[in-house]
C-alpha positions in Angstrom: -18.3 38.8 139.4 -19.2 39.6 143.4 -16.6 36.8 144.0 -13.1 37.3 142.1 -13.5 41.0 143.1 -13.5 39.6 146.6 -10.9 37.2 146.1 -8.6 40.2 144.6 -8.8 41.6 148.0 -6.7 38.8 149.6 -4.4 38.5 146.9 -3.1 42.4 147.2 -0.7 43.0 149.2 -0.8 44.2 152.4 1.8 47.1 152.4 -0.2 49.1 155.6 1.4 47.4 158.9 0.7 48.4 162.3 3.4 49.3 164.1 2.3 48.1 167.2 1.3 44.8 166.8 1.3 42.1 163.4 -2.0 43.8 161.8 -1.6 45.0 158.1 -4.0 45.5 155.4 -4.1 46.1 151.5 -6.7 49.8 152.9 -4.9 52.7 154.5 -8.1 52.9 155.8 -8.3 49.9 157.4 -5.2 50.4 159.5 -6.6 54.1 160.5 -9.6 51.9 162.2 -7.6 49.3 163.6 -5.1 51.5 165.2 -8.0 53.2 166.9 -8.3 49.8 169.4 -4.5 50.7 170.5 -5.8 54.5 171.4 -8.5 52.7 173.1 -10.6 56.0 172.7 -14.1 54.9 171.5 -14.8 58.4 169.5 -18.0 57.1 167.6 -20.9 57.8 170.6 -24.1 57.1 170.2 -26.7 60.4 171.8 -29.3 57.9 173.0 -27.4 55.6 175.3 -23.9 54.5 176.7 -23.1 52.9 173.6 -19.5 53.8 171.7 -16.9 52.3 169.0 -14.1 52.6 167.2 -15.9 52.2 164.0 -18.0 54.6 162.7 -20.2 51.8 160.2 -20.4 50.3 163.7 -22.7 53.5 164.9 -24.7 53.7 162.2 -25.3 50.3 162.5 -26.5 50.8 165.6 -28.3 53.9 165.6 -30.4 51.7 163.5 -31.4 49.7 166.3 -32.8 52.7 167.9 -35.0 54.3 164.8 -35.9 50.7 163.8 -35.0 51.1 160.4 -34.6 47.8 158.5 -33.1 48.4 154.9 -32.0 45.2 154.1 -35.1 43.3 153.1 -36.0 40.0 151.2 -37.8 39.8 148.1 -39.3 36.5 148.6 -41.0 37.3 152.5 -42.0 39.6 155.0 -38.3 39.8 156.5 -36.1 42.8 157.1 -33.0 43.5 158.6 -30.4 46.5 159.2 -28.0 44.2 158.5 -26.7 42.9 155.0 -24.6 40.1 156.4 -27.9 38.8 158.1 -30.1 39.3 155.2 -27.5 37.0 153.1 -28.1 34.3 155.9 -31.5 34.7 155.8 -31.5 33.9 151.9 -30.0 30.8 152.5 -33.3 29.7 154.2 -35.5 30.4 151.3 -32.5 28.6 148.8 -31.9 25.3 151.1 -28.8 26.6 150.9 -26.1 25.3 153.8 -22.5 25.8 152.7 -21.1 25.2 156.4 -20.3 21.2 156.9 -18.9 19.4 159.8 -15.8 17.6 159.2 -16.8 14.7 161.8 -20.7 14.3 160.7 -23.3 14.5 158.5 -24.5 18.2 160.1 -24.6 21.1 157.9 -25.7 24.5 158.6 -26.3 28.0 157.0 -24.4 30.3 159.4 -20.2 29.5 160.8 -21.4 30.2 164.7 -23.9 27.3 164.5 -20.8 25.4 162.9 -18.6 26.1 165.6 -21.2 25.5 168.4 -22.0 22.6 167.0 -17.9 21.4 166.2 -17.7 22.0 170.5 -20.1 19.1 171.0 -17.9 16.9 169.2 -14.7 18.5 171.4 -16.4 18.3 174.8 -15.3 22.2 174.9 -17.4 24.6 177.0 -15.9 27.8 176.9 -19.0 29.4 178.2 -18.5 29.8 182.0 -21.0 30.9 184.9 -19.4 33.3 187.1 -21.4 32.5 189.9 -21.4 28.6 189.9 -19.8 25.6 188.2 -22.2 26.1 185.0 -20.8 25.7 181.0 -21.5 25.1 178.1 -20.8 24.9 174.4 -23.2 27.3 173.4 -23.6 31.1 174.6 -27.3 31.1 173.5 -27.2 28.4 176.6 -25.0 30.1 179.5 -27.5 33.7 178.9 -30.6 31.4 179.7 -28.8 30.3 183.0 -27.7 33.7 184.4 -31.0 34.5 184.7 -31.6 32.1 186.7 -29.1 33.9 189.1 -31.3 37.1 188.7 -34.2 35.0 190.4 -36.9 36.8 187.7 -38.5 34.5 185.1 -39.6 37.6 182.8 -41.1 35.5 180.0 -44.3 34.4 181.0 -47.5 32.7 179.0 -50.6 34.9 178.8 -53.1 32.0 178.9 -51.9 30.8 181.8 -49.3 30.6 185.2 -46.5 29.7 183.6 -43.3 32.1 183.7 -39.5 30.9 182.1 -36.1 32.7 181.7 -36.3 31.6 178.2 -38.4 33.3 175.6 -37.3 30.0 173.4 -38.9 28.0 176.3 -41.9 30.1 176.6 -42.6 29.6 172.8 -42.6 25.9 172.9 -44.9 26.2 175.8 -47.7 28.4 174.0 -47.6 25.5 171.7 -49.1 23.0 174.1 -52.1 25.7 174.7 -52.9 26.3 170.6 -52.1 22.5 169.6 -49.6 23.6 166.8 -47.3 20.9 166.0 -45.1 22.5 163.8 -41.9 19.5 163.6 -42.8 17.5 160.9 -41.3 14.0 159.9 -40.2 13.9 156.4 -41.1 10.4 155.9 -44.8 10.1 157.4 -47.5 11.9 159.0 -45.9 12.2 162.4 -45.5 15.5 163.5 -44.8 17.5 166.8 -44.3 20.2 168.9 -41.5 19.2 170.7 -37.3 18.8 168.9 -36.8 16.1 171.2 -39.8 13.8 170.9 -39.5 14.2 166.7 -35.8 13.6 167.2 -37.0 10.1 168.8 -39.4 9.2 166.5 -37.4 9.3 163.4 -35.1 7.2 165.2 -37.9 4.9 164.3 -37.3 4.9 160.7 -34.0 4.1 161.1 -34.4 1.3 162.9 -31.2 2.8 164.9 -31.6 1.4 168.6 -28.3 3.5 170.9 -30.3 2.8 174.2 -28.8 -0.6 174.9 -29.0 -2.6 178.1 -25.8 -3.3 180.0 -27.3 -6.5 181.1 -28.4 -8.0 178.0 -28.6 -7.8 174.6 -31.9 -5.8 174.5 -31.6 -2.3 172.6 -34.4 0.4 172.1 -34.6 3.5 169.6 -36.4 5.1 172.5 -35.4 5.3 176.5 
């Protein structure tokens, strides 16, 4: 199958070495790529904008972002991608699917780079640094929302009403409050909401799990 044809791949051996750095490959024509990032000469440009690689699956890849062609697309919904490593991911949504585990907690996820956000939570690590002030974080998703807030111009902004963000992910939990969506849903009653936080809170309720504790006295809460 798909699989032992992949797994053959790392079992060959990998006779086609670099000889500038450690690189080496089982595909002549994977070292012909790779020893294009010593040249440094980007000779696959795109003729719409500044953009440029190494790799020429990389352009097409790209020049796909500018005719919007999608020709990856799922066969149980609307969704489309140029992308077949993204319409794999997107499968896993549909199948439950969510092969990447913590090794510390229960949390399991469909895609590695929500594993290895989530691992730097556990570490404390924020590798993603402001420039401009003291500001990190674990997650790069996190740091982009904060530099605009260097820019000074909250671009996302709410067509019912005053209200502007940096975040388009802000802005949509917003639009919620104006249509009354509440689209978090408890899995063990009717509770439901429109806010990660206030659902995370309730379920704490179910648990009977009570971390907000008193330093003063014995008194504990699920809620703060």
């Amino acid at each position: 199958g798909a699989l032992r044809a992949h797994l053959k791949m790392h079992r060959r051996e990998k006779s086609n070495k670099c000889n500038q750095c450690n690189f080496a490959s089982s595909w002549t024509s994977a070292l012909k790529k790779h020893k294009q990032t010593h040249s440094g000469v980007k000779s696959n440009m795109c003729n719409q904008c500044d953009f440029a690689s190494y790799d020429e699956s990389n352009l097409k890849r790209h020049l796909q972002m500018h005719s919007g062609e999608k020709p990856y697309k799922c066969n149980q919904c609307d969704y489309a991608s140029n992308r077949k490593f993204h319409l794999g991911t997107h499968l896993r949504t549909h199948s439950g699917d969510k092969p990447y585990k913590c090794s510390q907690c229960e949390y399991v996820t469909t895609q590695t780079n929500h594993l290895n956000s989530h691992l730097k939570r556990h570490s404390g690590e924020k590798s993603n640094k402001c420039k401009q002030c003291d500001y990190a974080s674990s997650e790069p998703s996190h740091l982009r929302t904060h530099l605009k807030t260097h820019g000074g111009k909250k671009s996302n902004k709410c067509d019912q009403c005053d209200y502007a963000t940096y975040s388009a992910t802000t802005l949509k939990r917003h639009l919620l409050r104006h249509s009354g969506e509440k689209t978090l849903k408890c899995n063990q009653c009717d509770y439901s909401s429109n806010r990660q936080d206030a659902l995370k809170s309730h379920m704490k309720t179910h648990s009977k799990e009570k971390l907000n504790k008193c330093d003063q006295c014995m008194f504990a809460s699920s809620r703060i």
